[in-house]
C-alpha positions in Angstrom: -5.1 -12.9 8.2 -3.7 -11.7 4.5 -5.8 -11.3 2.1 -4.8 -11.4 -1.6 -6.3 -8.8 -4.1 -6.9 -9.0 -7.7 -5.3 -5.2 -7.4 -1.6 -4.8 -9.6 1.1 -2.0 -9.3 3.9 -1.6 -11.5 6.9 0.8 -10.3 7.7 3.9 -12.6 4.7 3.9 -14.8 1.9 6.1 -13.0 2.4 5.7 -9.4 -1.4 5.4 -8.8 -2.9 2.7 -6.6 -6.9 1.9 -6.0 -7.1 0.4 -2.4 -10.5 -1.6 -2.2 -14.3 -0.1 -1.2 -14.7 -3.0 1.1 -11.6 -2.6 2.8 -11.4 0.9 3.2 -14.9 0.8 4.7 -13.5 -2.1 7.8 -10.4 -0.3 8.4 -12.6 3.1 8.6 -10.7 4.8 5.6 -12.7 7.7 3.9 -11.9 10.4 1.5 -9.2 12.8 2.6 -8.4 10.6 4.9 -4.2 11.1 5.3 -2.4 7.5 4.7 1.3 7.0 6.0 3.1 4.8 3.2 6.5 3.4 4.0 8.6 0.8 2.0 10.0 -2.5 4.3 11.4 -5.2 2.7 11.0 -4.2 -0.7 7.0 -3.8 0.1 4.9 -1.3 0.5 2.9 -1.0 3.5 0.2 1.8 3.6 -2.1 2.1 6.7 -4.1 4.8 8.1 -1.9 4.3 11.6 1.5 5.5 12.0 3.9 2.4 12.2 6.7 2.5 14.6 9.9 4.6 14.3 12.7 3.1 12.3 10.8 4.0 8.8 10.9 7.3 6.5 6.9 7.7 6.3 5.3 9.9 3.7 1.5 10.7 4.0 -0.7 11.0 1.0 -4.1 11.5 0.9 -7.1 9.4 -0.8 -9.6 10.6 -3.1 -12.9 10.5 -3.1 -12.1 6.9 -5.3 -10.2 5.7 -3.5 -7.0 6.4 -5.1 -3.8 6.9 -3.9 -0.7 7.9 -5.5 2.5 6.2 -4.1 5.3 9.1 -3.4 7.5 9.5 -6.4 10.6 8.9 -3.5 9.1 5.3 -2.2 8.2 4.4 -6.2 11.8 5.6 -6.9 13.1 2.4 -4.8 11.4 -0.6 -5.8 12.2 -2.9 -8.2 10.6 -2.5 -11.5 8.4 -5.3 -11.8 4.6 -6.0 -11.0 3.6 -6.0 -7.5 0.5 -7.2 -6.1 -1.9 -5.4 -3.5 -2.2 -7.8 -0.4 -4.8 -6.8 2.7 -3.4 -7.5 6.1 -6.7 -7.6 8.6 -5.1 -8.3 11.8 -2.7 -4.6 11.3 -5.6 -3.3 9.0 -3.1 -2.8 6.2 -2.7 -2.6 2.7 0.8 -4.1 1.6 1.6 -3.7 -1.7 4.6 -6.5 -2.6 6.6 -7.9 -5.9 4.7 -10.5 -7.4 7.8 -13.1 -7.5 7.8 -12.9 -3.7 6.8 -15.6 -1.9 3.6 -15.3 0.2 5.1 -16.9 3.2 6.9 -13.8 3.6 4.3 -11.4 3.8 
């Protein structure tokens, strides 16, 4: 099931992203917890899992906030527009896509 948040990221500006207390508390998320973040389909997909090969991964690690900033490389590659955090409970999964894009597609 996809959730939607009331959570916005905008490309370029300061690459910093506050993924959701009760969310990070299912998925078992804690502080210093490494994150792999990879970009598909001009989305961001952030999970504390590694996905399957195919995808350049970065890791970054949350604070004790739980804030994350998105890698200057994966930021670097999406479209400059507002995207909206998305919570995917079946792959316990934060997605992070543009707001234009349709939620069918997630």
């Amino acid at each position: 099931m996809i959730v939607e948040c009331d959570k916005y990221y905008m490309p370029r500006k300061n690459r910093v992203l506050l993924l959701p207390i009760q969310w990070r508390e299912e998925f078992n998320i804690s502080e210093n917890d490494l994150l792999s973040v990879h970009k598909e389909n001009n989305r961001i997909i952030i999970t504390k899992k590694t996905p399957a090969t195919g995808f350049t991964l970065k890791y970054v690690k949350m604070n004790k906030k739980g804030v994350i900033t998105i890698p200057k490389i994966i930021d670097d590659e999406l479209d400059c527009r507002l995207h909206q955090l998305y919570i995917n409970q079946d792959e316990h999964s934060f997605l992070v896509v543009p707001v234009t894009q349709e939620k069918s597609s997630l």
